[in-house]
N, C-alpha and C positions, 0 to 999 in steps of 0.2 A: 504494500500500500504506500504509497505515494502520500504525503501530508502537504505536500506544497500545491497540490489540481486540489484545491476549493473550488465548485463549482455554488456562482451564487445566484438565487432567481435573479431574473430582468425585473424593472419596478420602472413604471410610471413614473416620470418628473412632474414636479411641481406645477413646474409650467404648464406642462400638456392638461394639469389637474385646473389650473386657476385660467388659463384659456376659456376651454371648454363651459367653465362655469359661467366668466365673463362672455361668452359668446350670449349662454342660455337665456342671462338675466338682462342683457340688454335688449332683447324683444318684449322683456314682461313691465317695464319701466316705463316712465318718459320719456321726452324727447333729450333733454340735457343729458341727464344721467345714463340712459341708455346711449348716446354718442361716445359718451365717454369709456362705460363699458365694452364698447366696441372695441375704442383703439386699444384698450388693455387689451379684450380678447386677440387684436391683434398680434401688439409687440408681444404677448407673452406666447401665442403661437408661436411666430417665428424665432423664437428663443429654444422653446420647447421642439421643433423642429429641428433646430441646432443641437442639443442635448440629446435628440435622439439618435445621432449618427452615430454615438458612443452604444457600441451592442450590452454593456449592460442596461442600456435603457429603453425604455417603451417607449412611445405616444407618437411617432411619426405620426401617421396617418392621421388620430387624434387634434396632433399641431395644428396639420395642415386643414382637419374639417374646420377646427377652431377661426385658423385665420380666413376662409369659405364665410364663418359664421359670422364673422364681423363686418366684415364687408356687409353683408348681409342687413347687419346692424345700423351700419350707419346708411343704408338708404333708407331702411322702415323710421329713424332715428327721422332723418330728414322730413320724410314724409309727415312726419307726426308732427311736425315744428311747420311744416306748409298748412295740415287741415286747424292747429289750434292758432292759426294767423288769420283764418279764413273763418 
């Protein structure tokens, strides 16, 4: 036996966790706050995307729905700042 081959699970980064969250919550919010949640969901995607390249980590794919999700965010964000103008 070998003591130095530790094999250790892969685990979700932060990032990919607080993305995804930030994607969620800025569709359920207002207009401000949800903008803002957005670009968190963003930059913490692409962070979380970066941190996945390392193979102990998880969330690619994750990152990248996240930062999909944001985008996402700040057009409904916009929208909702066009109909409470109107």
């Amino acid at each position: 036996m070998n003591s130095n081959n530790t094999t250790r699970p892969t685990t979700f980064s932060i990032a990919s966790i607080i993305a995804i969250l930030a994607a969620i919550f800025s569709f359920t919010t207002n207009a401000v706050f949800g903008m803002v949640l957005a670009v968190v969901a963003i930059v913490f995607g692409l962070l979380g995307v970066l941190l996945a390249l390392s193979p102990a980590r998880r969330g690619g794919i994750a990152s990248v729905l996240a930062v999909i999700a944001g985008c996402l965010g700040i057009v409904a964000a916009v929208i909702k700042a066009i109909l409470w103008l109107f």
